[in-house]
PDB file of N, CA, C and O in Angstrom:
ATOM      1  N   UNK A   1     105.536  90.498  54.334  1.00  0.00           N
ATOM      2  CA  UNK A   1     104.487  89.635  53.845  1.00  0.00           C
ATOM      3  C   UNK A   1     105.009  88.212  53.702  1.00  0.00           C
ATOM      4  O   UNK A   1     106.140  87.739  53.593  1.00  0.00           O
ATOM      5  N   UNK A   2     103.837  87.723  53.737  1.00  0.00           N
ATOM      6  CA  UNK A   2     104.559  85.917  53.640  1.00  0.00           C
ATOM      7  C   UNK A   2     103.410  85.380  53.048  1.00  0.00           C
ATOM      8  O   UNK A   2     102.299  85.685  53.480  1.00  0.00           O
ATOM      9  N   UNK A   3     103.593  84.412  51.862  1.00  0.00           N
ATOM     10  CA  UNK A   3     102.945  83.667  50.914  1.00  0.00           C
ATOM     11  C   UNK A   3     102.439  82.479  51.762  1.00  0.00           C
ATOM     12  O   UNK A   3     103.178  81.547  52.078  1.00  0.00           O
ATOM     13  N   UNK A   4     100.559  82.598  52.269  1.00  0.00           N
ATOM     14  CA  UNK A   4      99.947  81.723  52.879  1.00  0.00           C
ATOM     15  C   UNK A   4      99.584  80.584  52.526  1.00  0.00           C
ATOM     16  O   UNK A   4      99.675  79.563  53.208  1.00  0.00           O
ATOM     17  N   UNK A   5      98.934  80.725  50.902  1.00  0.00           N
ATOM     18  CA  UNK A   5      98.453  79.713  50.055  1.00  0.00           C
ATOM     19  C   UNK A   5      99.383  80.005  48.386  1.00  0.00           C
ATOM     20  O   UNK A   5      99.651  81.041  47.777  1.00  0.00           O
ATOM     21  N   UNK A   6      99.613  78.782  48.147  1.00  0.00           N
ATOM     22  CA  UNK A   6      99.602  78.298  46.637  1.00  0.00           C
ATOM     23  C   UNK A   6      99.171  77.656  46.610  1.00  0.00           C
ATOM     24  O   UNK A   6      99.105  76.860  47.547  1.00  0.00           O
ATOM     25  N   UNK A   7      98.158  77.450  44.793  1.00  0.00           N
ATOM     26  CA  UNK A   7      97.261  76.356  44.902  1.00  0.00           C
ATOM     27  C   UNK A   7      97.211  75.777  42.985  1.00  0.00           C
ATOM     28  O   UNK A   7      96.189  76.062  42.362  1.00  0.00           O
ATOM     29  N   UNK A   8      98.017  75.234  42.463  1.00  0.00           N
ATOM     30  CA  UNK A   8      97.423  74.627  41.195  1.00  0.00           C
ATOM     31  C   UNK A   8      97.149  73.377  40.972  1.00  0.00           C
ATOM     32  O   UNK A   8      97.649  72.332  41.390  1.00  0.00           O
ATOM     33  N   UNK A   9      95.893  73.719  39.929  1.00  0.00           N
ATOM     34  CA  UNK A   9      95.341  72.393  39.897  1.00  0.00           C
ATOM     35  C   UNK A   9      94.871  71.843  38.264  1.00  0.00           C
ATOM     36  O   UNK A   9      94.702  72.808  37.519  1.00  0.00           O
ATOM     37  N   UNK A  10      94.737  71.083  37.886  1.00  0.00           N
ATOM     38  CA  UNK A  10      94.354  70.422  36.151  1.00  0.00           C
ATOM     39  C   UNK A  10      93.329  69.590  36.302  1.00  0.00           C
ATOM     40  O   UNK A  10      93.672  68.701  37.081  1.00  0.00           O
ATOM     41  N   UNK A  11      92.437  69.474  36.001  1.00  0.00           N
ATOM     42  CA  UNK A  11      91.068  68.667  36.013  1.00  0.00           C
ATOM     43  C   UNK A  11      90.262  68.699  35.009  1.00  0.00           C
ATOM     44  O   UNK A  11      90.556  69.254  33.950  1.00  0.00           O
ATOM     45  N   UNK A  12      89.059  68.057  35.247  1.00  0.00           N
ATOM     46  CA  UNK A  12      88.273  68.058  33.853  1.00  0.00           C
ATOM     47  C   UNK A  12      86.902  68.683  34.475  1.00  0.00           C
ATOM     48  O   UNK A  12      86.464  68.483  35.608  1.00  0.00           O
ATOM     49  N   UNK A  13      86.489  69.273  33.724  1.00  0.00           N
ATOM     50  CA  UNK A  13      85.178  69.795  34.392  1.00  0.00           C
ATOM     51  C   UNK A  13      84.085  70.152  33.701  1.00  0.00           C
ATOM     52  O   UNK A  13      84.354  70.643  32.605  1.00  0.00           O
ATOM     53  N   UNK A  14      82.925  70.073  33.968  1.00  0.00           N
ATOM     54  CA  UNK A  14      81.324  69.486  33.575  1.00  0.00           C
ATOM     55  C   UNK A  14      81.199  70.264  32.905  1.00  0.00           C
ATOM     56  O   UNK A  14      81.665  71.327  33.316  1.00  0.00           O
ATOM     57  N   UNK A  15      80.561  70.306  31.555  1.00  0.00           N
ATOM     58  CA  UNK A  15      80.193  71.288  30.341  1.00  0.00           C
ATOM     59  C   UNK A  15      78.714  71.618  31.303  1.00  0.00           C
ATOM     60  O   UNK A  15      77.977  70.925  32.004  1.00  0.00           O
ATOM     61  N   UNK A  16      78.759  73.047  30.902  1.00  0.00           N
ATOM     62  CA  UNK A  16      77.707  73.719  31.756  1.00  0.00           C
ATOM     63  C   UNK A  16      77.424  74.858  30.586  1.00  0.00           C
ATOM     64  O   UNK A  16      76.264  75.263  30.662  1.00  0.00           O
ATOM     65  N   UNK A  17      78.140  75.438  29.588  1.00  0.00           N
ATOM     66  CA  UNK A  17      78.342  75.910  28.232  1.00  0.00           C
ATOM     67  C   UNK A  17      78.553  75.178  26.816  1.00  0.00           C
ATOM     68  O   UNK A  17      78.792  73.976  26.701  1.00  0.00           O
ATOM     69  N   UNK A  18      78.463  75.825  26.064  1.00  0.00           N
ATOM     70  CA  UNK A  18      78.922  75.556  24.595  1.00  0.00           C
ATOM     71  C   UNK A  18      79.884  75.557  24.236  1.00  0.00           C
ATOM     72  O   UNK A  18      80.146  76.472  23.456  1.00  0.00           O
ATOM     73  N   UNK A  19      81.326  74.261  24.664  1.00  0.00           N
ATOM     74  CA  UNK A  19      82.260  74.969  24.752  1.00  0.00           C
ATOM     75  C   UNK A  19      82.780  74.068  23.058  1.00  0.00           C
ATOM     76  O   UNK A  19      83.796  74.337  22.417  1.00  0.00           O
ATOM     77  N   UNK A  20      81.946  73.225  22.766  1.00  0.00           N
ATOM     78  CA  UNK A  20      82.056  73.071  21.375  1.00  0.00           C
ATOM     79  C   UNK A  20      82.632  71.306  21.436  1.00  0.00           C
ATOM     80  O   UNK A  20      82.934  70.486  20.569  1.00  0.00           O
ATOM     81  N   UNK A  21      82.580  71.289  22.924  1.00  0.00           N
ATOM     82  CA  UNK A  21      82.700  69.574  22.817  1.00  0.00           C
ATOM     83  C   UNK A  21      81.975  69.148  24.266  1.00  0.00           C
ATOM     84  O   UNK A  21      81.720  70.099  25.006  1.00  0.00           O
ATOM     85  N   UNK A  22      81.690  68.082  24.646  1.00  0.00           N
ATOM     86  CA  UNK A  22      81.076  67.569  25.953  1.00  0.00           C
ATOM     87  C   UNK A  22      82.527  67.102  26.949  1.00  0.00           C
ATOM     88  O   UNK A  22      82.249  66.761  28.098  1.00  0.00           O
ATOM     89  N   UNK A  23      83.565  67.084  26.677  1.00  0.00           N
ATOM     90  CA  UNK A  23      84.452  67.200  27.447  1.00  0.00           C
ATOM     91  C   UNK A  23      85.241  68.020  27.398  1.00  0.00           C
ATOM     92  O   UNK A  23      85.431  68.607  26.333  1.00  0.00           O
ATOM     93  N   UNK A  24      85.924  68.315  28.480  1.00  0.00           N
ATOM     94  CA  UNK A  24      86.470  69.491  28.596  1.00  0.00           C
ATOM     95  C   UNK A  24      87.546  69.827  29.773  1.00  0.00           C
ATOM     96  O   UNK A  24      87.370  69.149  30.785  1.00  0.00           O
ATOM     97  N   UNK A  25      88.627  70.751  29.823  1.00  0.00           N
ATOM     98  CA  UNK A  25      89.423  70.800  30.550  1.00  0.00           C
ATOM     99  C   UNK A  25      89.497  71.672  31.748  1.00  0.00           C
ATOM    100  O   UNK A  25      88.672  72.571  31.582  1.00  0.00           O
ATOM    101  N   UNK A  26      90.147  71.820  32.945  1.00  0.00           N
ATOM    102  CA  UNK A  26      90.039  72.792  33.488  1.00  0.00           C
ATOM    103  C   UNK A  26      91.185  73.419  34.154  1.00  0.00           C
ATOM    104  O   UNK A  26      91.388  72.628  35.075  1.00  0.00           O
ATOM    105  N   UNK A  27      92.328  74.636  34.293  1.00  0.00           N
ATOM    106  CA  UNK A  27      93.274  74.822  34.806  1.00  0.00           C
ATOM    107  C   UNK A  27      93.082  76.126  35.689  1.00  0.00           C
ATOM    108  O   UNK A  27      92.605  77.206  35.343  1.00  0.00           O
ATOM    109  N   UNK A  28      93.745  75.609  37.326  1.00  0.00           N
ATOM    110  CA  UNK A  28      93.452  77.265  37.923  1.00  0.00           C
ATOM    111  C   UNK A  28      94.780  77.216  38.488  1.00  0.00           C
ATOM    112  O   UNK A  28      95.636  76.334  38.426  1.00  0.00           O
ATOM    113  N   UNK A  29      94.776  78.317  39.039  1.00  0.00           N
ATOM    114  CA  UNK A  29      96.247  78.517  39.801  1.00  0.00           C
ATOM    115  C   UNK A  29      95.660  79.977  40.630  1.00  0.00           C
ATOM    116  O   UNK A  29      95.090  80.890  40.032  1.00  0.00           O
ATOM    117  N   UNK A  30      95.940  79.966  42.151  1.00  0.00           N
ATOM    118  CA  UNK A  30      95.842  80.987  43.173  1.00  0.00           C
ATOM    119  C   UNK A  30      97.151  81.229  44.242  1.00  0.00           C
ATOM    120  O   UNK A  30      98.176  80.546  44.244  1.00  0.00           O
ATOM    121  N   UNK A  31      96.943  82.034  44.879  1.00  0.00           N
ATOM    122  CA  UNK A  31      98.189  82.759  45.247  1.00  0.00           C
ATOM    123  C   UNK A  31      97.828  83.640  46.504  1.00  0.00           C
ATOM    124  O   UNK A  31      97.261  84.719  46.328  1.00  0.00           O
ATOM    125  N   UNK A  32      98.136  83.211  47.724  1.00  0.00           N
ATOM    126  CA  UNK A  32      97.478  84.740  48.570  1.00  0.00           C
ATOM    127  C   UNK A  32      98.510  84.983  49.567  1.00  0.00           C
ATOM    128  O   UNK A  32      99.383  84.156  49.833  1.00  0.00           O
ATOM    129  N   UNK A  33      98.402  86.128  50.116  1.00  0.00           N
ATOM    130  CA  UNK A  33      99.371  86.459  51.163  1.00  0.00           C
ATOM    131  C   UNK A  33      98.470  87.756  52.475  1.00  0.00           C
ATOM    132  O   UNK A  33      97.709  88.720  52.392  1.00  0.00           O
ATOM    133  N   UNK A  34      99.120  87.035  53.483  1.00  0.00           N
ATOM    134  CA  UNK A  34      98.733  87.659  54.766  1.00  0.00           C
ATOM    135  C   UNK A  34      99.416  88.946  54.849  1.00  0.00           C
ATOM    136  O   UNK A  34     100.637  89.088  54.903  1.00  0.00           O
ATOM    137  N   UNK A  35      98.253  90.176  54.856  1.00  0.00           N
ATOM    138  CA  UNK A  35      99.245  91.586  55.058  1.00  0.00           C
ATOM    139  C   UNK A  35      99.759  91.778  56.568  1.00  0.00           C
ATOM    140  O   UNK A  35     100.881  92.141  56.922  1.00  0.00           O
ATOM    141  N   UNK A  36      98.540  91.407  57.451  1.00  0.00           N
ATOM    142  CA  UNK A  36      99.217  91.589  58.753  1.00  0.00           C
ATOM    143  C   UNK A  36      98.078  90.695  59.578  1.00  0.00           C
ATOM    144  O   UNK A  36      97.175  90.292  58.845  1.00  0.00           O
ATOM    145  N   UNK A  37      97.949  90.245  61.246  1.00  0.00           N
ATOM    146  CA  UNK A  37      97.220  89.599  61.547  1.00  0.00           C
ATOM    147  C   UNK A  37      95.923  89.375  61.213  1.00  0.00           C
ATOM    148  O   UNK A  37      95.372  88.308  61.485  1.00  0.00           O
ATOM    149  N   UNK A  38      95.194  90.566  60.465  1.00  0.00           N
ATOM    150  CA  UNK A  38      93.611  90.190  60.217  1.00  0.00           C
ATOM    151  C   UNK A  38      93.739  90.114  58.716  1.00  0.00           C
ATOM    152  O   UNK A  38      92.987  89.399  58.053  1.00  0.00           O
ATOM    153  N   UNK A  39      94.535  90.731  58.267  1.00  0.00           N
ATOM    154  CA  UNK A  39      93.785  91.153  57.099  1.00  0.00           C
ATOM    155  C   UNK A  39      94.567  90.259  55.660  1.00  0.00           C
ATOM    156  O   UNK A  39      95.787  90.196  55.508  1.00  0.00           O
ATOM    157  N   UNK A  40      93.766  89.768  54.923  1.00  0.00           N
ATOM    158  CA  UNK A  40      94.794  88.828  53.743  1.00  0.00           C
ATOM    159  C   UNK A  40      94.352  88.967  52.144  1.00  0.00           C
ATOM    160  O   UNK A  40      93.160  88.754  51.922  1.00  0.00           O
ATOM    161  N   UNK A  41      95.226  89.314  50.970  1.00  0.00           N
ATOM    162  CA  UNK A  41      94.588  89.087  49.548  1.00  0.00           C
ATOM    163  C   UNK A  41      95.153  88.108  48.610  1.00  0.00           C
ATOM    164  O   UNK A  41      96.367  87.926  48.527  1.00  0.00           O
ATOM    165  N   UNK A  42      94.342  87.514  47.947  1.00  0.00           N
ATOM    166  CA  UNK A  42      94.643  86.261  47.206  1.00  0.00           C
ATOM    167  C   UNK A  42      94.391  86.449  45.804  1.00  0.00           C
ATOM    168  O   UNK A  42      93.592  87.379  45.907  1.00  0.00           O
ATOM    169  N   UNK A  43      94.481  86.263  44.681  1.00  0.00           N
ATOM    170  CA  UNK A  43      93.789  86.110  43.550  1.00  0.00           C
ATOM    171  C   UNK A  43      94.318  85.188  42.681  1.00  0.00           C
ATOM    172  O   UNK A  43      95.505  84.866  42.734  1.00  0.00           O
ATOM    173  N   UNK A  44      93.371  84.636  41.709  1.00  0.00           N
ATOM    174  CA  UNK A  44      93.188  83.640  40.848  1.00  0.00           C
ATOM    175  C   UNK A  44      93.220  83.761  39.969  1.00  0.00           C
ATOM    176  O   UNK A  44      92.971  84.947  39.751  1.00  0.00           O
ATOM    177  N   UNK A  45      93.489  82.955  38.604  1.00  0.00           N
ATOM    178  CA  UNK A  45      92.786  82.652  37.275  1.00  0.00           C
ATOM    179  C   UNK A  45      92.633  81.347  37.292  1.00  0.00           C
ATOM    180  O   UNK A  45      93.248  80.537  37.986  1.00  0.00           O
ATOM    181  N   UNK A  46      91.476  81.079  36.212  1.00  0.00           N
ATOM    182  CA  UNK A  46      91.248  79.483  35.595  1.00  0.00           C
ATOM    183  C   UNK A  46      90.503  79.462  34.226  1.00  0.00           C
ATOM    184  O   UNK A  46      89.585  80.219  33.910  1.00  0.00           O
ATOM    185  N   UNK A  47      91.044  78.479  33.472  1.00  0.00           N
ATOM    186  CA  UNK A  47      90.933  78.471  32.154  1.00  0.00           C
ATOM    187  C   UNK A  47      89.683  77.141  32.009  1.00  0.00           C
ATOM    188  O   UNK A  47      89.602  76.179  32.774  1.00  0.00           O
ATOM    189  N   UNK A  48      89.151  77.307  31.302  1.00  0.00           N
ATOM    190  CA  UNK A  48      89.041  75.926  30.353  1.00  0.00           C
ATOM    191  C   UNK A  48      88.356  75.844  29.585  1.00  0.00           C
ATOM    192  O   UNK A  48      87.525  76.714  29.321  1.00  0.00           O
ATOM    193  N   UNK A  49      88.522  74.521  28.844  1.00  0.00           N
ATOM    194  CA  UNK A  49      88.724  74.778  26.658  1.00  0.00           C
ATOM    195  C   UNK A  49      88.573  73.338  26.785  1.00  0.00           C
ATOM    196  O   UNK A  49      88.492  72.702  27.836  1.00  0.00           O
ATOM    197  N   UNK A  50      88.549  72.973  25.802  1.00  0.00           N
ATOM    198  CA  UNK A  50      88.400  71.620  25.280  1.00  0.00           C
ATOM    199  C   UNK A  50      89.817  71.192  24.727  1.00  0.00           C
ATOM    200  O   UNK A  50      89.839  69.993  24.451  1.00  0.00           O
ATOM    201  N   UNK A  51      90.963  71.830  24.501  1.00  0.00           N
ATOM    202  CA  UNK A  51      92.103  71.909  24.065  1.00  0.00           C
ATOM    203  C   UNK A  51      92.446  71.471  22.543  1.00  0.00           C
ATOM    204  O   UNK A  51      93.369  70.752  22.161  1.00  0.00           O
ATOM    205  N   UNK A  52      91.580  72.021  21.892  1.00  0.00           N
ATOM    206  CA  UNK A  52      91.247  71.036  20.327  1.00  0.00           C
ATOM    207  C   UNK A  52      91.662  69.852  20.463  1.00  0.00           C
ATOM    208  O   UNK A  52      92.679  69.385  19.949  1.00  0.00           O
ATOM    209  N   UNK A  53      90.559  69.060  21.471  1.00  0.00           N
ATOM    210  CA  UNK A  53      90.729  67.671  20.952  1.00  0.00           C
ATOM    211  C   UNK A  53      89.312  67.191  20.333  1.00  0.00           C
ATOM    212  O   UNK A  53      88.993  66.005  20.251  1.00  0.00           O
ATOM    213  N   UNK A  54      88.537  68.232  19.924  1.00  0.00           N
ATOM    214  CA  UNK A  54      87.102  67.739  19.438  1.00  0.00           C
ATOM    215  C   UNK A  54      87.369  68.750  18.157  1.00  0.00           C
ATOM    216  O   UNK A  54      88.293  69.534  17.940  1.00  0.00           O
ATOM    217  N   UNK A  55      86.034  68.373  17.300  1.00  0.00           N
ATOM    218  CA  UNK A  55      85.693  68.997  15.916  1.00  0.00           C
ATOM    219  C   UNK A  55      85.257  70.560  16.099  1.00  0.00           C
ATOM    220  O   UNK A  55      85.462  71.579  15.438  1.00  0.00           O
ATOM    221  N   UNK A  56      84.666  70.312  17.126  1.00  0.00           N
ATOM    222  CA  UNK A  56      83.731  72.126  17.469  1.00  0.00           C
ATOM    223  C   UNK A  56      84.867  73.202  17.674  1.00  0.00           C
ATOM    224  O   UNK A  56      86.098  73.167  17.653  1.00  0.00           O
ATOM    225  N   UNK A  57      84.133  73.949  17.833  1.00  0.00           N
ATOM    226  CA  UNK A  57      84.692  75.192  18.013  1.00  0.00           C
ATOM    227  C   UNK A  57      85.417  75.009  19.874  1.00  0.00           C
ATOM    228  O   UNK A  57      85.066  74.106  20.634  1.00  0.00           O
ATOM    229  N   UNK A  58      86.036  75.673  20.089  1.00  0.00           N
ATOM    230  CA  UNK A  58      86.907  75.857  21.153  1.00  0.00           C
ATOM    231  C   UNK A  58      86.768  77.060  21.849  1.00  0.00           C
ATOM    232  O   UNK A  58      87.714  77.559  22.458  1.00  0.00           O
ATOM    233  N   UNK A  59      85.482  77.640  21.797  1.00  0.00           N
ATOM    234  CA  UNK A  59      85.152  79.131  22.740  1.00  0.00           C
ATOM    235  C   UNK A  59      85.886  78.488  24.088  1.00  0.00           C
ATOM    236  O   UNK A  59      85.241  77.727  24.809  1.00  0.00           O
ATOM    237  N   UNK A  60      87.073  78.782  24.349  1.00  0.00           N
ATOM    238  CA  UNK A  60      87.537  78.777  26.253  1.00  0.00           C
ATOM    239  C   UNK A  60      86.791  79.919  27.151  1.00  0.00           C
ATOM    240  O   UNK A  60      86.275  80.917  26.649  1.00  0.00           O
ATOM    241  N   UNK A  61      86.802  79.697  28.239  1.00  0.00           N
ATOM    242  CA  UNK A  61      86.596  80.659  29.342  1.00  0.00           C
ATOM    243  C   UNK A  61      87.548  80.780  29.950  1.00  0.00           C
ATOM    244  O   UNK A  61      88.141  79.743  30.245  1.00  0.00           O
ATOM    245  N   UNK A  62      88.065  81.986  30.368  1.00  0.00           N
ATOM    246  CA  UNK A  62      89.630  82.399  30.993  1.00  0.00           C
ATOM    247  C   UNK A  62      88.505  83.269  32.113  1.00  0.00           C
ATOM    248  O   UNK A  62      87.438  83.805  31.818  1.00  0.00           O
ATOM    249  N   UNK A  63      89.170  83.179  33.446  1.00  0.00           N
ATOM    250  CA  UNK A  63      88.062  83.829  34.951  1.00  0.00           C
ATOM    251  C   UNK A  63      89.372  84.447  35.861  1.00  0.00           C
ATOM    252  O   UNK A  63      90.169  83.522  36.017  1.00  0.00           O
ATOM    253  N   UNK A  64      89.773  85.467  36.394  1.00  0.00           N
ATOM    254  CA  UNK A  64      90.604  86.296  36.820  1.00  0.00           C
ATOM    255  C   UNK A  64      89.284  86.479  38.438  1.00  0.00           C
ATOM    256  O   UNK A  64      88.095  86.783  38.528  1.00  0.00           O
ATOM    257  N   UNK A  65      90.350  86.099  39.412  1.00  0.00           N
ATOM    258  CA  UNK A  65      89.410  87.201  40.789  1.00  0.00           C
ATOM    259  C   UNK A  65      90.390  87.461  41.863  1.00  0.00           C
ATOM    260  O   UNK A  65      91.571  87.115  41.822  1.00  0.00           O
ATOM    261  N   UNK A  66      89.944  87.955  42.612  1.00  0.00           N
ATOM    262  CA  UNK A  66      90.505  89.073  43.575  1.00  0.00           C
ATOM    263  C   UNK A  66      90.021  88.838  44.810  1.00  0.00           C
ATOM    264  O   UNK A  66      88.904  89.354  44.780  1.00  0.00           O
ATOM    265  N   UNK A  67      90.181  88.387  45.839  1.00  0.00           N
ATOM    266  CA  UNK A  67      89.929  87.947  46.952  1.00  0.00           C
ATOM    267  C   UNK A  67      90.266  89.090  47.845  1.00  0.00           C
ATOM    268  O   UNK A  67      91.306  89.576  47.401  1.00  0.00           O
ATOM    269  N   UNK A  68      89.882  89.724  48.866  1.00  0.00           N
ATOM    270  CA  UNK A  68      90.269  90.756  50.252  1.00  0.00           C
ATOM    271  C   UNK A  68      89.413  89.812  51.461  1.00  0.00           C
ATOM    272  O   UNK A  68      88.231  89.541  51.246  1.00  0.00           O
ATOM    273  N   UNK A  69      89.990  89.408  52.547  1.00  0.00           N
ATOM    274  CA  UNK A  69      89.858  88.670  53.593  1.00  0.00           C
ATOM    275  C   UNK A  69      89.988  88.954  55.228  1.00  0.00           C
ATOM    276  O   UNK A  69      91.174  88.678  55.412  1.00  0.00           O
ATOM    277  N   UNK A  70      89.518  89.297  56.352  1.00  0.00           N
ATOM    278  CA  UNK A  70      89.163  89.829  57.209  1.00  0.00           C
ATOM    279  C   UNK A  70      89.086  88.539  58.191  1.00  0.00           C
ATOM    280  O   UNK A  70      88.264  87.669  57.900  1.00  0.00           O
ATOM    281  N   UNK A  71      90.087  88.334  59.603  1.00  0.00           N
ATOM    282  CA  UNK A  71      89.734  87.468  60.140  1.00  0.00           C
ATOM    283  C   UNK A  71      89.315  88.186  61.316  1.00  0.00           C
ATOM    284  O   UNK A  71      89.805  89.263  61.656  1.00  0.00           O
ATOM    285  N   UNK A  72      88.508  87.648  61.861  1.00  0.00           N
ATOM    286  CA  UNK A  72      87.884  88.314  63.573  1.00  0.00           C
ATOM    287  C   UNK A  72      88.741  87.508  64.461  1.00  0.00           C
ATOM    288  O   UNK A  72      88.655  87.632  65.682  1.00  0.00           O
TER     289      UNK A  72
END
């Protein structure tokens, strides 16, 4: 096997929830590897929180996925 993609990244990203402030943070990190010519799996997490820099509450969202990939 051989490591196709690494990918991290830090950004800020659009309140679309209650995350207890109007700004907000965002961290992902992915990882995939080619099993053999067609076939490849990758998976992810990404966080983001407001990092207590506001008064509200700090509900984060933490997102885990699993990628399986098929090239023709």
């Amino acid at each position: 096997m051989k490591i196709e993609v690494v990918r991290v990244t830090f950004g800020q990203a659009l309140a679309r929830y209650d995350f207890g402030c109007r700004l907000h943070f965002r961290e992902n990190a992915a990882a995939g590897v080619r099993l053999d010519e067609h076939w490849n799996v990758s998976a992810s997490v990404e966080h983001t929180s407001h990092a207590n820099l506001c008064d509200g509450p700090n509900n984060g969202l933490t997102r885990a996925g699993l990628a399986l990939g098929y090239k023709f």
